[in-house]
C-alpha positions in Angstrom: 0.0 0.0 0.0 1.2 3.3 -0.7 2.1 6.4 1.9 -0.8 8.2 0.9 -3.0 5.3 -0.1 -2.7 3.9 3.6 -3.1 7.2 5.6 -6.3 7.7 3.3 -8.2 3.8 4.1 -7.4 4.1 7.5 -9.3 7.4 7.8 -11.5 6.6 10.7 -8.6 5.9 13.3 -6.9 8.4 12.7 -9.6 11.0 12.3 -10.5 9.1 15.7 -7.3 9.6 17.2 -6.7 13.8 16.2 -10.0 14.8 17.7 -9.8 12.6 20.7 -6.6 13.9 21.4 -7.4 17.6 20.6 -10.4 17.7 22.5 -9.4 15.7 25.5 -7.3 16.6 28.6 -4.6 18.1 26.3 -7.2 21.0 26.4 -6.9 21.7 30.5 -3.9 24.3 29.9 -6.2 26.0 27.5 -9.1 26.1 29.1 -7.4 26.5 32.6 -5.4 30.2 31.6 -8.8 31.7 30.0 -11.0 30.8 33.1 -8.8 31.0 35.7 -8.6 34.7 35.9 -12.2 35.3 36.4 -12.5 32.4 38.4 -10.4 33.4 41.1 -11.3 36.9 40.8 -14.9 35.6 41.6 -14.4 32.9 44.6 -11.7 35.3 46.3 -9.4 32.7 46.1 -5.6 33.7 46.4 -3.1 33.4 43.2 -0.7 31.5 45.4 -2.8 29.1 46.5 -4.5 28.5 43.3 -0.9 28.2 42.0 0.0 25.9 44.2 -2.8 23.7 43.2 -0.6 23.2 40.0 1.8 20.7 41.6 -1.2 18.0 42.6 -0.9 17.2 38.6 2.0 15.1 39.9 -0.8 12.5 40.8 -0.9 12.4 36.7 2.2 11.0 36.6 1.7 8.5 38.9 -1.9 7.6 37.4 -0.1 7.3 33.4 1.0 3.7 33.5 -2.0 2.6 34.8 -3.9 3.8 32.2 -1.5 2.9 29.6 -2.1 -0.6 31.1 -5.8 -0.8 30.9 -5.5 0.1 27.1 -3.4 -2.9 26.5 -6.6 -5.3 28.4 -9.4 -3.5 27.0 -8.3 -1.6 23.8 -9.1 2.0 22.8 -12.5 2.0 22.7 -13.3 1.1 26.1 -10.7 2.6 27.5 -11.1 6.2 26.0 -15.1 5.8 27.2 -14.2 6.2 30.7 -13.0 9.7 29.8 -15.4 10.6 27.4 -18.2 9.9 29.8 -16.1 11.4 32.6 -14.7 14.7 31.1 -18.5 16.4 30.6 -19.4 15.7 34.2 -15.8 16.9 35.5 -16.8 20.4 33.7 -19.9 20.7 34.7 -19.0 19.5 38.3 -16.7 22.8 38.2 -19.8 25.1 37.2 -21.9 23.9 40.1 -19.3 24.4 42.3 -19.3 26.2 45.5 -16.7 29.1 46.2 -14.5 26.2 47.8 -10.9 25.7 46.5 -11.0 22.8 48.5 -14.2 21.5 46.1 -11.9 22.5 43.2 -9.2 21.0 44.1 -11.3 17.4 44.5 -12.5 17.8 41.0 -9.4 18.8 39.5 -8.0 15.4 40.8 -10.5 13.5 39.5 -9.5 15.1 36.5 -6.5 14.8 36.5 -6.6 10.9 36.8 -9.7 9.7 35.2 -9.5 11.9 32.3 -6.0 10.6 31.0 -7.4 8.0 29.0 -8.2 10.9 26.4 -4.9 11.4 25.9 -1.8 10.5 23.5 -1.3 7.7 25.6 -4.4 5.8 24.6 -5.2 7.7 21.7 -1.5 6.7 19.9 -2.4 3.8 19.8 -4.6 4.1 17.0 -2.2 5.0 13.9 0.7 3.0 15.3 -1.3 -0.5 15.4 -3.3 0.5 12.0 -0.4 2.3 10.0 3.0 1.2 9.6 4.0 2.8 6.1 2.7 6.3 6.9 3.1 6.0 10.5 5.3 8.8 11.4 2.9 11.1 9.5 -0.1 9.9 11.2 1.3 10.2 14.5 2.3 13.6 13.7 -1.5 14.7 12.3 -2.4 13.4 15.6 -0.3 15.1 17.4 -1.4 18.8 15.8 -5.1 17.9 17.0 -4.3 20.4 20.6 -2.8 23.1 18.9 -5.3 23.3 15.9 -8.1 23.3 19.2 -6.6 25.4 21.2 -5.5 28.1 18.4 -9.4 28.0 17.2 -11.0 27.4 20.5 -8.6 29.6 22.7 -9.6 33.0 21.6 -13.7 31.8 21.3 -13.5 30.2 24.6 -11.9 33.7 26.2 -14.5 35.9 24.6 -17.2 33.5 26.0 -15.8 33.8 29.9 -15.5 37.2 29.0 -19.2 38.1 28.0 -21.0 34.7 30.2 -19.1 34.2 33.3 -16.7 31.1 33.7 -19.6 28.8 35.1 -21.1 29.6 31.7 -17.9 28.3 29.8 -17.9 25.5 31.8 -21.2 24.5 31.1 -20.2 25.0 27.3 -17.3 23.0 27.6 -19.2 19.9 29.0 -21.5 20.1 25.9 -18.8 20.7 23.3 -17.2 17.8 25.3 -19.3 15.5 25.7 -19.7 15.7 21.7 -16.6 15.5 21.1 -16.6 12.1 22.9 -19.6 10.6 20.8 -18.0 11.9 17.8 -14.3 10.3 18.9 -16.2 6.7 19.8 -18.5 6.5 16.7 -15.0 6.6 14.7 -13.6 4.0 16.3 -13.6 1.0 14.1 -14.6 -1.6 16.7 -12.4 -3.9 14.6 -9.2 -2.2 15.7 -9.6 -3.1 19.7 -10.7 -7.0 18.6 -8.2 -7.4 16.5 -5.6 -6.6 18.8 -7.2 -8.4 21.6 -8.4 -11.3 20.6 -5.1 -11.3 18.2 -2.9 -11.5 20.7 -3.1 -13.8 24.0 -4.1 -12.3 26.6 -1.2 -12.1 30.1 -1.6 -10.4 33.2 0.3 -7.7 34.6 2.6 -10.1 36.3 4.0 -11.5 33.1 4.3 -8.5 30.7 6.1 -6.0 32.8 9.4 -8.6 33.6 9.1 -8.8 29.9 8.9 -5.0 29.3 11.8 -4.3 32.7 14.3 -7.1 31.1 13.9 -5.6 27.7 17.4 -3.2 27.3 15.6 -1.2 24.7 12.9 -0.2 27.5 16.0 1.4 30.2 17.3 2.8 27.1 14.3 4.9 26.2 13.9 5.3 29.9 17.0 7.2 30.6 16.9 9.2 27.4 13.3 10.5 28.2 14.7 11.1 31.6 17.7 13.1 30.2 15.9 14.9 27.6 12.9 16.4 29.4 14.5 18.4 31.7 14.7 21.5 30.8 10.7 21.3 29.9 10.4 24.0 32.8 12.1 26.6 30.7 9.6 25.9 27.6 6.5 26.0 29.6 6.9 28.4 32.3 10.3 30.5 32.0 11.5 31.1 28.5 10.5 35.0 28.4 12.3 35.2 32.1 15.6 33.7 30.1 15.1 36.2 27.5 14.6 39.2 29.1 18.1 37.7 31.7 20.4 37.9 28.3 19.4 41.5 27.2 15.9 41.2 25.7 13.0 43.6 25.4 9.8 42.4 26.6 8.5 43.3 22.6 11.8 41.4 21.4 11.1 38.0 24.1 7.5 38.1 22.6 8.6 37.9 19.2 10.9 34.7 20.2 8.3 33.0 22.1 6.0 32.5 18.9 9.0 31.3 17.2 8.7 28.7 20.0 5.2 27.9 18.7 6.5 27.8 15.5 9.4 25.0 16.3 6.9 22.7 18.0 4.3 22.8 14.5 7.6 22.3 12.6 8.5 20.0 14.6 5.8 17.7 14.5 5.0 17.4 10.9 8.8 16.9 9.4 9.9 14.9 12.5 6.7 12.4 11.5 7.6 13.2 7.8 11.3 11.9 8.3 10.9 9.3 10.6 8.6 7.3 7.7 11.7 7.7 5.0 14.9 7.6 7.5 16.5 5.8 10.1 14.4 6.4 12.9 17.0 6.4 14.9 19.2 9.3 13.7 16.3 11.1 12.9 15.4 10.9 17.1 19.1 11.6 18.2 19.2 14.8 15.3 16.2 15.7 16.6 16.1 15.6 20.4 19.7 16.8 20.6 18.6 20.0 19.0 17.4 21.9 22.3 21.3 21.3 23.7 22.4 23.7 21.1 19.9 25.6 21.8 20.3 25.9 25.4 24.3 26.1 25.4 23.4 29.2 22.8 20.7 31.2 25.0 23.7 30.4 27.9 26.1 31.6 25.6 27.7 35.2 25.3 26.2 35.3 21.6 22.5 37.3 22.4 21.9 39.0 19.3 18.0 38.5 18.4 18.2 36.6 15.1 20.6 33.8 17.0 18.4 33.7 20.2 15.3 33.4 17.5 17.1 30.3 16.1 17.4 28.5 19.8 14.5 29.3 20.8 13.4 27.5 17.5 15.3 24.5 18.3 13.6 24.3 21.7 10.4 23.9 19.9 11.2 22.4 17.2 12.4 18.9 19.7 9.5 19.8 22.1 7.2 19.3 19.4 8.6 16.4 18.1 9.3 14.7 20.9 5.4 12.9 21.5 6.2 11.6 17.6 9.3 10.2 18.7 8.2 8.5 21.9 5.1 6.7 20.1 7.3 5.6 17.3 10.0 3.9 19.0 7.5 2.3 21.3 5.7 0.8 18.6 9.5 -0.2 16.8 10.9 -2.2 20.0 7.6 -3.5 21.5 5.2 -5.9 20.7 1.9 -3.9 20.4 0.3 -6.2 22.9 2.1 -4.0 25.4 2.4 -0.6 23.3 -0.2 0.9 26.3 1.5 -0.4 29.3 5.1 1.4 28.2 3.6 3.9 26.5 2.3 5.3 30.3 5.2 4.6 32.1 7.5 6.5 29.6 4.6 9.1 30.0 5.6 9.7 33.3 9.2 9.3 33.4 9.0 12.5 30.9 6.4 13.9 33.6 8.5 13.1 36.9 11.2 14.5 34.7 10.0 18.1 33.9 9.1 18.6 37.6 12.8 17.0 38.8 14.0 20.0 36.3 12.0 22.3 38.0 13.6 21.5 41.4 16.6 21.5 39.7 16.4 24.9 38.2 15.1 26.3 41.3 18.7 25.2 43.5 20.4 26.8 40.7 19.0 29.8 40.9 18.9 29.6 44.6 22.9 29.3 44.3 23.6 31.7 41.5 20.9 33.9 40.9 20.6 33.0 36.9 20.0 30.6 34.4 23.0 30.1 32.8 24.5 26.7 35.3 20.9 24.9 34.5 20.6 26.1 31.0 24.4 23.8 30.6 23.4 21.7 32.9 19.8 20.6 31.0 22.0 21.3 27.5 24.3 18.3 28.6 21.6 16.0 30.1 19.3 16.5 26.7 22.9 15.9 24.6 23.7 12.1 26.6 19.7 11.2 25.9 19.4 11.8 22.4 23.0 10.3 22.2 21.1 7.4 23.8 18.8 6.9 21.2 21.3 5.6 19.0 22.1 2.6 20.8 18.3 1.7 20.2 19.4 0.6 16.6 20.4 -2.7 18.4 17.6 -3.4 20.1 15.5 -6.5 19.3 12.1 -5.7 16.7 8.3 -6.7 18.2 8.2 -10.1 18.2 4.4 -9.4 17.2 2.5 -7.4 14.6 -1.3 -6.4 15.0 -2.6 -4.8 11.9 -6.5 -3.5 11.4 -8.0 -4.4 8.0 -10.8 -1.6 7.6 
């Protein structure tokens, strides 16, 4: 079957896959910055304790293997059901509300653990098991579902809080939501989850994950995931203070943020592009060892605009890549019978890791008042896991093969 032959008859999945994904949890930044402001403002709540509520999305990381288990037993389908049916309720559970935090704070943990099975983690799954020629494109389309959303729905949802209230959002979000979710199961070819079930004998936990901790290829990714994700603090939460630290005018750190944007859409769709026509491999170490160069250059002496445009660039470029990456190498050293179960644990290795960088970056700056000792710090650490990569050219191929004939 040809590239664009396959991507085309398996339409459904991955149609399935780009809304679930865009529409899911991936959303909760989104929707989080445009009503949190007149939330807040409305409850009396304080900024630092709403902040601080921020750090219980730890329980996430803890939650992700789980959930990439239960994707394994009972497929896609099922699995993404629990959050379909569960994310409508969650938002309308925050519009009824009292002026609690402490009520917030139960719902946001609910969300933040039932709701992960509408995310990449189960969602993947999708183009990897039904597309192997066109896979790295697929996974990329997928992947560009949350920022097509959030670039559409961002601005809309802002000017609806604005002129109805944010219990009004809420309750919009729960319908849009909800048919999202009937939309997302409808195109899931029930085919895909029996095929790979009943296709594959069914083990318990007990038996796949000594197959999946003796497996080098699994320690590998591991420690390269570890390595690479740490200086995700700086993307999410402190590039413009690392620009305006090396000379840069608030005006000027804008301009270099959207290039950040920029990066990760770039990113995405040549990573996917390349990984379908290269060796995966070199195209993962290229790739993810991008962001050192561009951390050693923002830590560098060299801050003229146009060169501090092109690292912050890189930055993006491997943070949007990165998801494409993860899912393909998976697929490439795994049987897919257990695609879910390391799918969530290298879910939150990268999610422990991004918060063991921001402890990191905050004793640095505790000792020397800047960015520049975690900026080569990070640099090096993202440098030895992409170097990592590599040495997956060894590893051993699935020993199994599930494909979906639609």
């Amino acid at each position: 079957m040809t590239y664009l032959a396959e991507l085309k008859s398996n339409w459904r999945p991955l149609l399935a896959a780009t809304i679930g994904v865009g529409t899911g949890m991936s959303l909760a930044g989104t929707i989080t910055s445009a009503i949190a402001p007149s939330m807040i403002a409305a409850n009396g709540w304080s900024k630092a304790d709403f902040a601080l509520v921020g750090s219980l999305g730890i329980v996430s990381s803890l939650a992700f293997p789980f959930v990439g288990r239960i994707a394994d037993v009972l497929g896609v389908r099922l699995t993404a059901l629990i959050g379909q049916v569960a994310l409508p309720l969650v938002y309308l559970a925050y519009s009824l509300m009292s002026g609690s935090l402490r009520s917030y704070i139960v719902i946001f943990l609910v969300q933040s653990v039932i709701c992960l099975t509408t995310t990449a983690t189960v969602y993947s799954r999708l183009p990897v098991q039904c597309i192997s020629v066109a896979r790295g494109a697929a996974l990329a389309i997928v992947a560009s579902g949350p920022a097509l959303v959030s670039a559409i729905g961002g601005p809309i949802l802002n000017d609806y809080v604005e002129a109805h209230g944010w219990r009004a959002a809420y309750q919009m979000l729960a319908i849009f939501a909800a048919m999202a979710g009937t939309i997302t199961f409808l195109l899931i070819p029930p085919e895909v989850d029996r095929e790979a079930i009943v296709g594959a004998p069914r083990r318990r936990a007990r038996e796949d994950y000594p197959i999946i901790f003796n497996a080098p290829a699994f320690w590998i990714l591991l420690a390269a995931m570890l390595l690479c994700n740490l200086p995700q603090v700086i993307m999410l939460t402190q590039l413009k203070l690392v620009l305006l630290d090396n000379g840069v005018t608030g005006r000027g750190a804008s301009v270099m943020i959207s290039a950040l944007s920029i990066g990760m859409l770039t990113g995405r769709l040549l990573t996917g592009l390349a990984l379908d026509r290269f060796n995966p491999f070199v195209i993962s170490f290229i790739t993810l060892a991008l962001p050192s160069l561009g951390l050693f250059i923002i830590a560098s002496s060299f801050d003229a605009p146009a060169v501090l445009t092109t690292a912050v660039f890189f930055l993006g470029f491997a943070f949007g890549a990165e998801g494409d990456i993860i899912a393909f190498l998976v697929a490439l050293c795994f049987p897919m019978r257990i695609y879910g179960s390391v799918m969530g644990l290298m879910t939150a290795v990268m999610s422990a890791s991004a918060a063991l960088g921001a402890a990191l970056l905050s004793l640095t700056l505790a000792r020397t008042g800047g960015f520049n000792m975690f900026l080569v710090i990070s640099g090096t650490a993202v440098l030895a896991g992409a170097t990592l990569l590599m040495t997956l050219s060894r590893a051993p191929r699935p020993l199994e093969r599930e494909a979906c004939a639609l």
